[in-house]
C-alpha positions as CSV (number, residue, x, y, z in Angstrom):
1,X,-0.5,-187.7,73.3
2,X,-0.7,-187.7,69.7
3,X,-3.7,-188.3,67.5
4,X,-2.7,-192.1,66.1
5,X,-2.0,-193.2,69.9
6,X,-5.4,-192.2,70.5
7,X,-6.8,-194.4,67.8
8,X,-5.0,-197.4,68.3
9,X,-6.2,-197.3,71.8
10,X,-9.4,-196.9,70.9
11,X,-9.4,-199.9,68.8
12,X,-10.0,-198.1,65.4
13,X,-7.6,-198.0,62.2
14,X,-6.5,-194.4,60.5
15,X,-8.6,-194.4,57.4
16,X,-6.3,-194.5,54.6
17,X,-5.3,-191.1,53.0
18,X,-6.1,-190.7,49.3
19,X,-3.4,-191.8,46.8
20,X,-2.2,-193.5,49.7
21,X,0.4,-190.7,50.2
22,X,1.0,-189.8,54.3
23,X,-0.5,-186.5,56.2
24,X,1.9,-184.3,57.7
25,X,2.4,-184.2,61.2
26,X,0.7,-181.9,63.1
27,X,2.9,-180.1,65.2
28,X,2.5,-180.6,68.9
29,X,2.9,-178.4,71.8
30,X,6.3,-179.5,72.7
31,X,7.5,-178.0,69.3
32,X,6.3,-174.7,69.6
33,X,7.8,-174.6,73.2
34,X,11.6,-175.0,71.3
35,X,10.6,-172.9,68.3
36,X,9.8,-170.2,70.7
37,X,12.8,-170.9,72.7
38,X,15.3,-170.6,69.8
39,X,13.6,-167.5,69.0
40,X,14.0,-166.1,72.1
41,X,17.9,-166.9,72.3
42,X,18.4,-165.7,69.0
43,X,16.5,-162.7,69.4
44,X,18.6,-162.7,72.8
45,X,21.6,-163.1,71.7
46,X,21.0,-160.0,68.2
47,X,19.4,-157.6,70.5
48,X,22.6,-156.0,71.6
49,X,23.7,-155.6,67.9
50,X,20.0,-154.5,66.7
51,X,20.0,-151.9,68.9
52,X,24.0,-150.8,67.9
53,X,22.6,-150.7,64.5
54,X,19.3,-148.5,65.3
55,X,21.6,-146.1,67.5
56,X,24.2,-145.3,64.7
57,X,21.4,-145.1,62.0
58,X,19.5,-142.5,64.0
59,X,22.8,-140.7,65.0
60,X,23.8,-140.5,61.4
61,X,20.5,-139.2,60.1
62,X,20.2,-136.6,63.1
63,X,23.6,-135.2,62.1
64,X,22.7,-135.0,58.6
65,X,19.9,-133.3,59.4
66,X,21.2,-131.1,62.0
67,X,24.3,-129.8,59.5
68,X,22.2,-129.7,56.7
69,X,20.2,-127.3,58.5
70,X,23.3,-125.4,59.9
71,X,24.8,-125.1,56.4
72,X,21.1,-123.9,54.8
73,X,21.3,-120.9,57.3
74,X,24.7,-120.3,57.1
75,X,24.6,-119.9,53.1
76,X,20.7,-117.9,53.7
77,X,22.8,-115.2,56.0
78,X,25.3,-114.8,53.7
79,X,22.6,-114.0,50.9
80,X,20.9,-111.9,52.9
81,X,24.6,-109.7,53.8
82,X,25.3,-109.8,50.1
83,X,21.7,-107.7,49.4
84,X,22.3,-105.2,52.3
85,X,25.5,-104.3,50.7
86,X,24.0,-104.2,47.8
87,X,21.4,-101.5,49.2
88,X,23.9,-99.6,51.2
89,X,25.8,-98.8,48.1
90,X,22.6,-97.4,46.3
91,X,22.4,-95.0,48.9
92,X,25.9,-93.2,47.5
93,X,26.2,-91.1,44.6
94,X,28.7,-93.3,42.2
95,X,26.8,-96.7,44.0
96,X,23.5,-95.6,42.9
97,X,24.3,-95.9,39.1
98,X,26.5,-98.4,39.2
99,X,24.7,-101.0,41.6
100,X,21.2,-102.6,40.3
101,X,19.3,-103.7,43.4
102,X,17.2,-105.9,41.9
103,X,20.2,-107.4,39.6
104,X,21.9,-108.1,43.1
105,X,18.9,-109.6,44.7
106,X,18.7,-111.8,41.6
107,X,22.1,-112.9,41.6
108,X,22.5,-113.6,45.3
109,X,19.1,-115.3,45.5
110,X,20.1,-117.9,42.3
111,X,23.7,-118.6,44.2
112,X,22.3,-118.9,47.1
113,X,19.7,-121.4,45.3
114,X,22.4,-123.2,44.1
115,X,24.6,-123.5,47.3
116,X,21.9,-124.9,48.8
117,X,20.9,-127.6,46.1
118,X,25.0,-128.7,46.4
119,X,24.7,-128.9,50.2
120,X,21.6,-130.9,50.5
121,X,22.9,-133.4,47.8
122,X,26.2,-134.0,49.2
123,X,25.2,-134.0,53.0
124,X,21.8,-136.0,52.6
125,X,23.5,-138.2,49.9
126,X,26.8,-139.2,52.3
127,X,24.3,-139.9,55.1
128,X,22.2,-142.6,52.8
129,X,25.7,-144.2,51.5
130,X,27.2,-144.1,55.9
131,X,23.1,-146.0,56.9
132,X,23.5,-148.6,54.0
133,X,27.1,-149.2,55.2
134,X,25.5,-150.3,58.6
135,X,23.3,-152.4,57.7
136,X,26.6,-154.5,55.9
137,X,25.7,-153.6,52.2
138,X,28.3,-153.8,50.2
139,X,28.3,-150.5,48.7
140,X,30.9,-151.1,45.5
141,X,28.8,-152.1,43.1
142,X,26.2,-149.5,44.1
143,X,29.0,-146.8,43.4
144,X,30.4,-148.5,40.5
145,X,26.5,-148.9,38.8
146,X,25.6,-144.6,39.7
147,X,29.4,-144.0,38.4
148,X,28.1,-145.6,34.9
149,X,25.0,-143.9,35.1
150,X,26.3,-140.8,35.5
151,X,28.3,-141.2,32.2
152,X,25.5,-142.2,30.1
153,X,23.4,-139.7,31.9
154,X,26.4,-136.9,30.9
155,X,26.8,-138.0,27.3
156,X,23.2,-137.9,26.8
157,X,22.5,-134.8,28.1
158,X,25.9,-132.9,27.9
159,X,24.3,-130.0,26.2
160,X,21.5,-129.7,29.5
161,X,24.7,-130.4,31.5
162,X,27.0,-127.8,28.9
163,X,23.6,-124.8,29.5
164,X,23.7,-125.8,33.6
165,X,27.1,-125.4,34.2
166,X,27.6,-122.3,31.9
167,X,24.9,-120.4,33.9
168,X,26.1,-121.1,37.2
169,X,29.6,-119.6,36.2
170,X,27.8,-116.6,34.5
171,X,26.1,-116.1,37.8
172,X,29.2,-116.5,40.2
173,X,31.2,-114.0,37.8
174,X,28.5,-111.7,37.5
175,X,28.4,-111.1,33.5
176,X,25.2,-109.7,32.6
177,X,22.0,-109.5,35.0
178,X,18.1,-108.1,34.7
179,X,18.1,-104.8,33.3
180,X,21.5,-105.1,31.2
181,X,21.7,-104.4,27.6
182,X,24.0,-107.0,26.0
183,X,24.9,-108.1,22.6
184,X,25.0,-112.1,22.7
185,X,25.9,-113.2,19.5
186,X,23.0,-115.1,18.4
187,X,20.5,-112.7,20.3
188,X,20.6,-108.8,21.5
189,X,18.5,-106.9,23.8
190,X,17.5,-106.2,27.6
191,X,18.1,-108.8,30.0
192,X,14.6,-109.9,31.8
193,X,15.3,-113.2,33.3
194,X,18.7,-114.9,34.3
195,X,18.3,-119.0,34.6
196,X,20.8,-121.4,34.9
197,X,19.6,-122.7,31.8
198,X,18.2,-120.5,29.6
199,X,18.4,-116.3,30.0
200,X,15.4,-114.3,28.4
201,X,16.1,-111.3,26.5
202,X,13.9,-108.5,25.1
203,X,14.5,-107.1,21.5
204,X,14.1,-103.8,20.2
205,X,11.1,-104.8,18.9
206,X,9.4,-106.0,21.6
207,X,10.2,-109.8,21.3
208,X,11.4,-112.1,23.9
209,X,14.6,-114.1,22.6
210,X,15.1,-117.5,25.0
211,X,19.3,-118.2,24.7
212,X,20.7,-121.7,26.0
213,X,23.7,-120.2,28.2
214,X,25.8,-123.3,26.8
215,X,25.1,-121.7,23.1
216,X,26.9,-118.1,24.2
217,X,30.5,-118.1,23.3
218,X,30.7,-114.2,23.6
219,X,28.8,-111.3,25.6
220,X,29.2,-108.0,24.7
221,X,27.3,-105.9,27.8
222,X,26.2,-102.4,27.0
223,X,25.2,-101.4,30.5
224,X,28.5,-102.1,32.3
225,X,31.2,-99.2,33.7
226,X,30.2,-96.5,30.9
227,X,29.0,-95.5,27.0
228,X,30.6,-93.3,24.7
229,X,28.5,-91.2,22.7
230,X,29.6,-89.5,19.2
231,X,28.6,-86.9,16.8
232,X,29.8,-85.8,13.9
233,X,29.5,-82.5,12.3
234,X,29.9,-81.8,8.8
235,X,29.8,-78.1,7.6
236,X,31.1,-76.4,4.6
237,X,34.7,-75.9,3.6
238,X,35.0,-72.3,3.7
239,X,33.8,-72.1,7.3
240,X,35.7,-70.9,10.0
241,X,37.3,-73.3,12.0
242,X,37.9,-71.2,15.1
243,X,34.5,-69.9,15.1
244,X,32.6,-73.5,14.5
245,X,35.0,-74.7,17.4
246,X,33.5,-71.9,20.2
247,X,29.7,-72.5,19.5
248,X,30.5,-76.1,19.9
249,X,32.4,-75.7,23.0
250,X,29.8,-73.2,24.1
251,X,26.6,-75.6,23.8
252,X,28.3,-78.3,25.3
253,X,29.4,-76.4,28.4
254,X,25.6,-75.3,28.7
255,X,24.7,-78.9,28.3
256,X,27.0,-80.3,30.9
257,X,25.5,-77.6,33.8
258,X,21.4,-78.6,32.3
259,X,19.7,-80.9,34.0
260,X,19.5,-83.9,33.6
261,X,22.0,-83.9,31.2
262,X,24.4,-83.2,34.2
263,X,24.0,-86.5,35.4
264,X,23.8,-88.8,32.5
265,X,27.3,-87.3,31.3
266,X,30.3,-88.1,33.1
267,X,32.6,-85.9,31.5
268,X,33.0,-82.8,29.3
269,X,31.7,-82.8,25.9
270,X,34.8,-82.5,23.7
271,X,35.5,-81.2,20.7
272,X,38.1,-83.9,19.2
273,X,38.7,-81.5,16.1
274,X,37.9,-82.1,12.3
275,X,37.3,-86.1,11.3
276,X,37.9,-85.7,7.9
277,X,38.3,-82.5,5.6
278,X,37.2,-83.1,1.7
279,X,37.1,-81.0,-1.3
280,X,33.8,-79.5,-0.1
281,X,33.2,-80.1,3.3
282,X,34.5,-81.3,6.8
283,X,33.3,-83.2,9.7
284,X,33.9,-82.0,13.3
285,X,33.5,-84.9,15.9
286,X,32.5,-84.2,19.3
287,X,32.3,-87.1,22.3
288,X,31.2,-87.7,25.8
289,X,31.2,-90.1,28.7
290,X,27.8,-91.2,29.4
291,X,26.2,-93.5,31.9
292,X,25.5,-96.8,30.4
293,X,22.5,-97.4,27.6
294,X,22.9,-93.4,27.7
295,X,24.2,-92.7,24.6
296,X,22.2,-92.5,22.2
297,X,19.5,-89.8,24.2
298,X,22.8,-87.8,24.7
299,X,23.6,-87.9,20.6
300,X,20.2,-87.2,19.9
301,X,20.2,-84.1,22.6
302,X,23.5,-83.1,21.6
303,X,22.5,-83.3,17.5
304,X,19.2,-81.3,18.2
305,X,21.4,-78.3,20.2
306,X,24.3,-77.9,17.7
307,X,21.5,-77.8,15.2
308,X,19.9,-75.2,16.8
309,X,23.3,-73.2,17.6
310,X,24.4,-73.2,14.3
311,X,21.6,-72.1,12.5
312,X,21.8,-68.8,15.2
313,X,25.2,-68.1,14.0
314,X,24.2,-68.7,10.0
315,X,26.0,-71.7,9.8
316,X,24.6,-74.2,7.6
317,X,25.4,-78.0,8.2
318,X,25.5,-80.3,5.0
319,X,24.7,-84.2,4.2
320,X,26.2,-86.8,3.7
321,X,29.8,-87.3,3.0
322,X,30.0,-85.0,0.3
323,X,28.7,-81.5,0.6
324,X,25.7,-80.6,-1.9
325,X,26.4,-77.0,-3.8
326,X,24.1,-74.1,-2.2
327,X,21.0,-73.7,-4.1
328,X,20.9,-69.9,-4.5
329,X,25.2,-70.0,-5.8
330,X,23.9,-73.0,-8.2
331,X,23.2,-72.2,-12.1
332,X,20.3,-72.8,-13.4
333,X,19.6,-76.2,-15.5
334,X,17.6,-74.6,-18.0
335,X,19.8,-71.5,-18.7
336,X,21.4,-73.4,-21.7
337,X,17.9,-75.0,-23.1
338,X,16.8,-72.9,-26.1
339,X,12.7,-72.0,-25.6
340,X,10.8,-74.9,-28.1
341,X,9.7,-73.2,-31.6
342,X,6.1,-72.4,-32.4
343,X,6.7,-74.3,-35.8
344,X,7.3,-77.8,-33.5
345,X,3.1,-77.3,-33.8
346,X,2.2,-78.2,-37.0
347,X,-1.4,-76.7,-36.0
348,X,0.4,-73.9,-35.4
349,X,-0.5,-70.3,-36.9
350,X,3.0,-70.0,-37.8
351,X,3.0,-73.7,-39.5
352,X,-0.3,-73.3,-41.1
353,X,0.9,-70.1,-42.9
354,X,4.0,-71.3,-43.8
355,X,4.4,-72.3,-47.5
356,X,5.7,-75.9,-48.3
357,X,9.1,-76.5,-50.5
358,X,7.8,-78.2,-53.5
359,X,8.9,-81.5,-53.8
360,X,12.6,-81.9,-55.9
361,X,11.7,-85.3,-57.1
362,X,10.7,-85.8,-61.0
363,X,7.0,-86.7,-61.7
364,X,6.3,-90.7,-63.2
365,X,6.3,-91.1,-66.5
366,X,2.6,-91.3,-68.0
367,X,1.6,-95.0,-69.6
């Protein structure tokens, strides 16, 4: 029974409500009976789709999971087979100064970095778009707003995007790595760090030089297959050819059999023959194979040895392109100077007792 029957059997008026608008009604207990009825049917007749909904959401995200985990070890074992080939090649002869270990590790473990990154997105990022389809989102928009943002995103930061994707393809192709020597254009030095962004190289002098991979349009590596080294020997003209020729061939056969020369060359030193031939001098050239960022200890060993050899065997090596004249064969500068004269002195003996020549000029005449 409600609470105005109550007062008009009690023989009392409801007191009038300010502004004389009327109070709500006050829900009764037969109301909440159907409200809670309805809800039950409706929750009765959703439950079968609710828990549709809940199943394929928590099969999607335990597959994504599950194969994102599959993939993450797959891509780790393959990292990890890449570095024991790596260190079972150091272990040969040839292997051990080709192969860098640590410029392997490097490589595999930023690949392998990188794999990964690509996996997660696309497997995590299909499973979000595959749980908002099932809850009846309509996913065009959604697609058509990140498609947009990805172009502004790209035009805005093309050059990030231009250094990303440039270091990822110097990594997969292997171009330079840590302990390289490469010549890159804007920068030279040894390799210290290899991003996907920036690469760090050390100078000759010490500094550290940060270059943008996007900003690389050539790379010149030093440390790569093998180094030529070069020296050139210039001698007088009136030398003997066929004897300069076998003390060179001598000291570089002794050279090639001296450790540890034997293992940084990998070939003969040869004698090419004479460079150039001038009025007054010639230039033998000799080359070698080295190992890589090699060359220039064999030039200086190989300078130092010929020096050596050739001053043995009384063979004097000249400068420059032009030979200078020997000292001892040379005349001497102040053979045609004539010795000064003692009368140069005017405080001289000689001057002081020499006697004047009287003046030719006629006297003034007297006033």
């Amino acid at each position: 029974m409600s609470l105005p029957v109550v007062l008009a059997a009690a023989g009392a008026s409801p007191s009038p409500s300010p502004s004389g608008s009327t109070a709500p009604p006050v829900p009764t207990l037969q109301d909440a009976q159907d409200h809670a009825t309805n809800a039950a049917s409706w929750v009765e007749q959703n439950w079968s789709t609710w828990l549709a909904m809940g199943l394929q959401i928590v099969l999607v995200v335990v597959v994504a999971v599950a194969l994102r985990a599959v993939v993450r070890r797959a891509i780790t074992k393959l990292i990890d087979r890449m570095t024991r080939a790596a260190q079972a090649s150091e272990g040969s002869a040839l292997g051990g100064l080709l192969v860098n270990v640590e410029r392997r590790r490097q490589r595999a473990a930023a690949i392998g970095s990188v794999l990964r990154s690509v996996a997660s997105f696309l497997i995590l990022g299909t499973a979000a778009l595959m749980v908002l389809s099932t809850f009846k989102i309509n996913l065009a928009p959604l697609l058509a707003s990140a498609g947009v943002a990805g172009v502004a995103i790209g035009f805005g930061a093309r050059n990030l995007v231009t250094d990303f994707l440039s270091g990822v393809f110097m990594i997969l192709e292997d171009q330079y790595g840590v302990g390289d020597t490469v010549d890159a254009g804007v920068a030279s030095g040894e390799v210290i760090e290899v991003g996907l962004r920036v690469t760090k190289l050390r100078g000759d002098g010490g500094e550290i030089w940060y270059v943008r991979n996007g900003e690389v349009k050539r790379i010149g590596n030093l440390s790569q297959g093998w180094a030529t080294a070069g020296v050139d020997v210039t001698v007088r003209a009136s030398e003997d050819l066929d004897r300069v020729k076998a003390i060179l061939d001598e000291v570089a056969e002794k050279m090639s059999k001296e450790e540890p020369w034997n293992e940084l060359l990998w070939g003969q030193v040869e004698v090419l023959g004479l460079d150039s031939v001038l009025i007054d001098s010639m230039v033998v050239r000799l080359t070698a194979r080295t190992m890589p960022g090699k060359a220039v200890a064999v030039e200086r060993e190989l300078r130092w040895r010929v020096k050596r050899a050739f001053d043995a065997a009384s063979i004097r090596i000249v400068g420059g392109a032009t030979a200078v004249e020997d000292v001892e064969n040379a005349p001497d500068p102040a053979a045609a100077v004539a010795a000064p004269s003692v009368y140069a002195n005017a405080e001289s003996p000689q001057s002081v007792a020499a006697t004047p020549i009287a003046s030719q000029r006629p006297a003034p005449p007297a006033k």
